[in-house]
C-alpha positions, 0 to 999 in steps of 0.5 A, a space after each residue: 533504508 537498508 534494503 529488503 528484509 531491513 526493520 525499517 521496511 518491516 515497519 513500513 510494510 506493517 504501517 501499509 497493512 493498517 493504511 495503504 500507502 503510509 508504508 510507502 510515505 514512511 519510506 520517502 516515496 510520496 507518488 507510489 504513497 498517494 497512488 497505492 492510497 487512492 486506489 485502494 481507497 476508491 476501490 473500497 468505497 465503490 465497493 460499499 455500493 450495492 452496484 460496484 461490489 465486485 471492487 472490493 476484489 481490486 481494493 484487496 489486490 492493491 492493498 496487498 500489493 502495497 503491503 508486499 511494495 513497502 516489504 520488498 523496497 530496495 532504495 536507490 543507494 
């Protein structure tokens, strides 16, 4: 990638907003990929129970944090 604001980070950050952590698996960063993927996954589906539904909350930050994580990647040139 060619750094913050490149196209390649553009489409990465557009790829995370539809599913958290492909941004992250387009950039070739596989750990931060599942982390961000997991997370968030697992807040959301805690939240579609009656008991849990405060998880929507963190599901939302870290969904976004992947988002804005895939936007702003430097790469390691």
């Amino acid at each position: 990638m060619a750094g913050q604001g490149s196209g390649g980070n553009v489409i990465a950050a557009i790829c995370s907003f539809f599913i958290p952590g492909l941004g992250q698996l387009v950039q070739g960063r596989i750990f931060p990929a599942l982390l961000f993927f997991v997370i968030t996954a697992v807040s959301y589906a805690l939240a579609a129970t009656v008991i849990f539904f405060f998880m929507w909350f963190v599901g939302a930050i870290v969904h976004l944090w992947a988002i804005i994580d895939a936007a702003k990647y430097k790469g390691s040139d």
